[in-house]
N, C-alpha and C positions, 0 to 999 in steps of 0.2 A: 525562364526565371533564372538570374545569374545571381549566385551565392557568392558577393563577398567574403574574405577571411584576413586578417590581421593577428598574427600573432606578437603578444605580448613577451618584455624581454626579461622581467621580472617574474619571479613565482611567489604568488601571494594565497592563504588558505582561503577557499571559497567562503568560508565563515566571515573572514573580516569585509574582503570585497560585499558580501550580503549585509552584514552593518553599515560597511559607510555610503552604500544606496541608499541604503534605508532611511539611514538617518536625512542623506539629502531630498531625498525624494517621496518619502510618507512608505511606511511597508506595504499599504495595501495593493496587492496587484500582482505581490512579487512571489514568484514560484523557482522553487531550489530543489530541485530533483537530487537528493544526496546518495552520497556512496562511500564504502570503506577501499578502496584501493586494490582490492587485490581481485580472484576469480571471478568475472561477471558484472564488476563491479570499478570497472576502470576508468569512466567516464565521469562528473557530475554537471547538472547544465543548472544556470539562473538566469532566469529571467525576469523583468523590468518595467514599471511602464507601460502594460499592456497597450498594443495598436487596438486589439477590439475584443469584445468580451462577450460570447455567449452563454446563456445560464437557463435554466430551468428548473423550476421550483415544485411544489406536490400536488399542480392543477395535472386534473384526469387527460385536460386538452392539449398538456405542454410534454408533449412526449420529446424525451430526449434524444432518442436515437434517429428523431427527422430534425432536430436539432444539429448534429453533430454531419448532418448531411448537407448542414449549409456551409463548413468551414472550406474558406476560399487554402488554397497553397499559400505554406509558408511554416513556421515554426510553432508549433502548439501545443500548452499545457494545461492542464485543469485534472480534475474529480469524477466521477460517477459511481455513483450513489448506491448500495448495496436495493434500494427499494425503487432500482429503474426493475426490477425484474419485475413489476406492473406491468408495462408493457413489452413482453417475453407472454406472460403467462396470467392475463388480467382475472381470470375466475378465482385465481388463487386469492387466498388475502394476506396484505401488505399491511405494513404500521406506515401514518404519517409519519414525517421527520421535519422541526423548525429548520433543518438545513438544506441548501440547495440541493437538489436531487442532482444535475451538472452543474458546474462551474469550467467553464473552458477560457482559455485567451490566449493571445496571437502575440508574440513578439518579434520585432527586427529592431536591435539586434538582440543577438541570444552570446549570453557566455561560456563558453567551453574549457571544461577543466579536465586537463589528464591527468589523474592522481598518480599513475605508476611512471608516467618520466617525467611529471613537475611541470604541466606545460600551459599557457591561456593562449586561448584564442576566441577573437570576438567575429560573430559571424553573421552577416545579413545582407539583406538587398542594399539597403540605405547606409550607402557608405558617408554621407556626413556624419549618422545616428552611430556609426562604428567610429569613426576620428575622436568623435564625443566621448564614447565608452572609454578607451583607448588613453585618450588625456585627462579622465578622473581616474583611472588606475592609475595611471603615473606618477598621478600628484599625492597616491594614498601616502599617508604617516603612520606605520605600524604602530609605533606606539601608543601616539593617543589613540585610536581604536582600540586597544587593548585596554589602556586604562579606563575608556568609556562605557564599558560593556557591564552591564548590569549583571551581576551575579546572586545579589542579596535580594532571593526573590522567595516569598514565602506564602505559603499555600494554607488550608486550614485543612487537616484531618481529624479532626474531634471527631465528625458525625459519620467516620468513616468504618463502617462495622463489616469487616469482613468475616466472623463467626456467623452470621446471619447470610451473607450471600454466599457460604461453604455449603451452609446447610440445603439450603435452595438448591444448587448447584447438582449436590449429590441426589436431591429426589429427584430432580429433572433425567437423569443419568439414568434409575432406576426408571422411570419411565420409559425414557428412549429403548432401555432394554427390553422393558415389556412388551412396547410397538415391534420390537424387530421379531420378539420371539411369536408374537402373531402371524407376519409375513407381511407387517404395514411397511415396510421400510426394513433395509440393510445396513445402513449407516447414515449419522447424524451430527453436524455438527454444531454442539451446543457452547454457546459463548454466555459472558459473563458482562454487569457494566457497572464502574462505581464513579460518582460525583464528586471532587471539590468543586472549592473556591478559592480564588486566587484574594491576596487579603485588597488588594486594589490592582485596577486596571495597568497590567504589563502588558509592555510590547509580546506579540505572538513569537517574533522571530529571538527574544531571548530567551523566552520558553524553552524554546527548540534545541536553543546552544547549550541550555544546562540537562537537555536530555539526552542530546546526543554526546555530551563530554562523557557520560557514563555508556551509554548505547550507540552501536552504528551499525549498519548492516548493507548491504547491496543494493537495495530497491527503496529507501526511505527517503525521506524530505519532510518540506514545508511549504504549504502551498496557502497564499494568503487573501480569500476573494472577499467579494463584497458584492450584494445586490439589495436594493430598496435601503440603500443606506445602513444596513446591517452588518460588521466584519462577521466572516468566517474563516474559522485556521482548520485546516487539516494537517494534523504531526504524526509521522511515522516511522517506525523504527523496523520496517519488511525486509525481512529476507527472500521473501517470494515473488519470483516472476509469473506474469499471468500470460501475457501473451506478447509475443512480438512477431510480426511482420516484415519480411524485405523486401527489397525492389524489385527481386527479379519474382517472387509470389510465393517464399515458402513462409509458414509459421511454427513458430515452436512456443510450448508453453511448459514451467518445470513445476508440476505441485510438491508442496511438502507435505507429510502425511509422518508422521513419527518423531516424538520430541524426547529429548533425558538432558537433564541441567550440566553446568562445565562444573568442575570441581577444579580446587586452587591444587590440592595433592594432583601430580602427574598419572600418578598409577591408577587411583580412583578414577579420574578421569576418563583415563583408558579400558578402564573397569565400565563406566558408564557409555560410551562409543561401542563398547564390543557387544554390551547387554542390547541395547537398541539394535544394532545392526542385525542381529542373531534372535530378536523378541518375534515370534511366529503373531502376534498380536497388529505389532505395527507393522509389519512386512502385509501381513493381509488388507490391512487398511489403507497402506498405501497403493498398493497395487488395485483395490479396488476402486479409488478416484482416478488410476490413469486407463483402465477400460473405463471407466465414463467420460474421460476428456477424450479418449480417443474417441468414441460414442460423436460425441460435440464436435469434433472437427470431422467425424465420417460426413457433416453434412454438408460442409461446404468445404472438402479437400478433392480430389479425386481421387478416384477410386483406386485402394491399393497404395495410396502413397506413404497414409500413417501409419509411421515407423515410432518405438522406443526405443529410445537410439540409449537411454542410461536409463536403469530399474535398480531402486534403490541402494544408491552413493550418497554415501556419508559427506555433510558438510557440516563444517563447526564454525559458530560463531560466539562472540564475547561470554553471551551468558547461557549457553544451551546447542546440543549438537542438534543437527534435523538428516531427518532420511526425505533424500529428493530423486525424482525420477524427470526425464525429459522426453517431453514427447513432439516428434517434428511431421507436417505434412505438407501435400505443395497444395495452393488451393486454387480453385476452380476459375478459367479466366472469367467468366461471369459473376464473380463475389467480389465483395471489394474488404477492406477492412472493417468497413462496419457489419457487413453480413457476419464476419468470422466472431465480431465482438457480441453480437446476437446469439449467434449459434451457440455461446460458452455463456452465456449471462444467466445466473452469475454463476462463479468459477465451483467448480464440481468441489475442492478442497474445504471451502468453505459454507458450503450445504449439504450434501449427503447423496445418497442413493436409495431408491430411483430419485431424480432431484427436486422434480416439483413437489412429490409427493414430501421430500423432508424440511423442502420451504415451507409446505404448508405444517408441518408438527414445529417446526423452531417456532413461526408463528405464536402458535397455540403456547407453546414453553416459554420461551424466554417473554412474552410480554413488554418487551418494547421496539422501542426503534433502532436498527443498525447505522441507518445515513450511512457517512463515507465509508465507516468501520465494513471491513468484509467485500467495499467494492472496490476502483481501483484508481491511483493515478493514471492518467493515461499524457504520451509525451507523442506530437506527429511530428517526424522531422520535414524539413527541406523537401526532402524529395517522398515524400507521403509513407515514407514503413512508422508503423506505431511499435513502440513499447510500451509497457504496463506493470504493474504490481499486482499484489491482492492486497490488499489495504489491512493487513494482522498489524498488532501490537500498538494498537493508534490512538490518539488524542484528538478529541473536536472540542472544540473550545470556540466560545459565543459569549459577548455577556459575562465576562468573567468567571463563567461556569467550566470548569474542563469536565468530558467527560472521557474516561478511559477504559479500553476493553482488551478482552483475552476468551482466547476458549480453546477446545480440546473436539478431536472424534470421537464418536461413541460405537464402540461396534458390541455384537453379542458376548461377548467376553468382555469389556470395559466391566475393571473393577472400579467402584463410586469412589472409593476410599485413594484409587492410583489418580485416577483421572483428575481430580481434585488434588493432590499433590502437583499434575501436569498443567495444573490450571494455572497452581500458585506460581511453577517456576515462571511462566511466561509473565502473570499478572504482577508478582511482586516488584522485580525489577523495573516495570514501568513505573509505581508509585515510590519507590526508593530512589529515581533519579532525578524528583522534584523535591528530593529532601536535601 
C-alpha cells in the first residue's frame, strides 16, 4: 500500500479548512482529531467523506471488538463506547446507551496538520481524491469563512440544577468511601452528567468551535457519525492519552489521576501546581491506576518489559493543572492492537480498582449511561499503530439534546466537600463555553 502525500503551500487553521468541507459536503462523516500545539499534541488530522463505515450499536450479538477486526488498512477514525466493556466482562452489568457503542470510518484522503511548524499535507492512496483536496484548499477565502461561522448559538439552562447533582455527587463519594473502607474496592471513579438543549438544531461542528475557542487540549476533537439515519457528535476537550501503538510493537499509555484549577494570579497558581504535586492524596491515586495499567498490559506485553518511564509530572492546561505518569511496554508478537485495547478496556483512570469490581459499584451509583464519555477516540494510521484518548470532559449531543460530563477519583481519604469542588472545576468550564 503506497501513501501518497501532497503538501500544501498555504497554512490555513484546521477550524476553517473543517467549515468549508463542511459546508460543501454535509458534516456528517467528518472526524477532526484536535490538538493544542504544543507537548504531545503537535499533530491534528480531519477527515472527510468517509470511504466506509463501521458501527455497532447495543445488540448483545454486535460485539465490537470482532467488529473492529474487520477493518481493512488504511486510515481510520471513530469512537468506542465506555459500555463495550460488556464484552471484556459480560457478568458485570452495563447501562444501555441510545448511542452507537462504535462508530469507525475509513478515509483516503486524510488531512494532516502540524500545529508547531504551520504545515498541511494531504495524504492517501487515491491521489485524484488528494488533487481534489488539494484544489479546494486552494481556492479557500478566509474571509468569508470567517464571516460565515455561526457564533450566536444559544443553549437553554433553566432546568439546569447543579445544587441537586452536588448533592448526589457527595453521597455517592460517601458511599464509595464506605465500599472501600469494607475492602469492596480501593478506588472509584465517580462521574457526573447534566442535559441541555440546544434552542434549535445547530450544526455539531459549530458547537465544537465555540467550545473549543474557550477549551483546547492534546487528545480532543469532533467526530460526526451517523447510523440508521440518526446524527451523532462526539465533542471533546481530553487531555488524556489512552493508548498508543507503533510499528515496530511498543505501547504506551499516560493516565491522569490528580487535578487543582489554573488561577489568573501567577503565584496562586504556582501555589496550586506545588499543592497538587506534593498532595499525598493524589500522588497515591495516581500511582495506584498505573499499577493497574501496568497490571493490563502485563497481559499482553512481554514479560519484564513494562516500564514507568514518568511518575507523576505535572502538566498544565487552560483551565486546570493534572498530575500524569507514562507507562511504556513492548507487546507480545502474537497480540495485535486489538488484543492491547482488550486488555485495558476500559482505561484503569477512568474506573477504579480492582476494576471490574468498581464498574460494577459506578453501575450501581451513578445510574446511568456513559456511551462515548469515559471511552475513547481511537485514530489507526497508514501503516496500523493506533492512538487514542480517554474520552474526559465531553459532549454527546443527539436530537438537539447535549449531554455533558465530568467526574473525579474517590479514594479512602476523598473529602466529599474537595471532591466536589474538583468536580466543579472540570464540570464548570465545560457549561460556561456554551455561554
Amino acid at each position: 500500500m503506497k501513501v501518497n502525500s501532497i503538501r500544501i503551500k498555504r497554512w490555513i487553521e484546521p477550524e476553517f479548512i473543517a467549515h468549508y468541507f463542511a459546508s460543501r459536503f454535509g458534516e456528517e462523516g467528518l472526524s477532526w482529531l484536535d490538538s493544542n500545539g504544543v507537548e504531545n499534541g503537535e499533530y491534528s488530522y480531519l477527515g472527510l467523506n468517509p470511504k466506509k463505515i463501521i458501527s455497532s450499536k447495543n445488540n448483545l450479538n454486535d460485539n465490537p471488538f470482532e467488529k473492529l477486526k474487520q477493518l481493512d488498512k488504511g486510515f481510520w477514525i471513530g469512537w468506542l463506547s465506555y459500555e463495550a466493556g460488556f464484552w471484556i466482562e459480560p457478568n458485570n452489568p452495563w447501562h444501555r446507551s441510545d448511542i452507537s457503542t462504535l462508530w469507525i470510518a475509513s478515509y483516503d484522503p486524510i488531512i494532516k496538520f502540524n500545529l508547531i511548524k504551520k504545515e498541511i499535507s494531504i495524504e492517501g492512496i487515491d491521489i485524484y481524491n488528494i488533487k481534489k483536496y488539494q484544489e479546494i484548499i486552494n481556492e479557500i477565502n478566509l474571509e468569508n469563512i470567517k464571516d460565515g461561522l455561526n457564533k450566536n448559538l444559544i443553549f437553554d439552562f433553566s432546568k439546569l440544577n447543579l445544587d441537586k447533582k452536588n448533592k448526589k455527587f457527595k453521597e455517592n463519594v460517601l458511599k464509595i468511601k464506605s465500599l472501600i473502607s469494607q475492602g469492596d474496592i480501593f478506588q472509584a471513579n465517580l462521574t457526573t452528567k447534566i442535559e441541555l438543549k440546544a434552542s434549535k438544531e445547530y450544526q455539531y461542528l459549530d458547537i465544537y468551535s465555540k467550545v473549543r475557542s474557550k477549551l483546547n487540549a492534546p487528545f480532543g476533537g469532533i467526530i460526526i457519525g451517523g447510523t440508521d439515519g440518526e446524527k451523532e457528535g462526539v465533542l471533546s476537550t481530553s487531555p488524556e492519552r489512552f493508548l498508543k501503538t507503533s510499528y515496530d510493537g511498543y505501547v504506551e499509555t499516560r493516565p491522569i489521576k490528580g487535578t487543582r484549577p489554573r488561577d489568573k494570579n501567577r503565584i496562586n497558581d504556582s501555589f496550586n501546581a506545588i499543592d497538587l504535586i506534593t498532595n499525598e492524596k493524589d500522588r497515591a491515586e495516581n500511582i495506584m491506576i498505573v499499577d493497574l495499567l501496568r497490571n493490563d498490559l502485563g497481559k499482553v506485553c512481554e514479560t519484564g518489559s513494562v516500564k514507568v518511564t514518568e511518575l507523576l509530572k505535572l502538566e498544565s492546561y487552560v483551565k486546570v493543572h493534572h498530575l500524569t505518569s507514562v507507562i511504556r511496554g513492548k507487546i507480545k508478537n502474537n497480540k495485535s492492537w486489538i488484543d492491547v485495547l482488550k486488555a485495558c478496556w476500559p482505561g484503569g483512570s477512568i474506573t477504579g480498582a480492582p476494576k471490574i469490581r468498581a464498574c460494577q459499584r459506578i453501575y450501581e451509583l451513578e445510574g446511568f449511561d456513559r456511551g462515548p464519555y469515559c471511552g475513547s477516540f481511537l485514530k489507526l494510521d497508514w501503516n496500523g499503530e493506533l492512538d487514542s484518548n480517554i474520552l474526559i470532559r465531553s459532549f454527546i449531543i443527539k436530537n438537539q439534546k447535549i449531554k455533558i460530563y465530568a467526574g473525579c477519583g474517590i479514594v479512602n481519604d476523598s473529602n466529599p466537600l474537595k471532591e466536589n469542588e474538583e468536580l466543579n472545576w472540570k464540570l464548570l468550564p465545560l457549561i460556561e463555553s456554551l455561554k
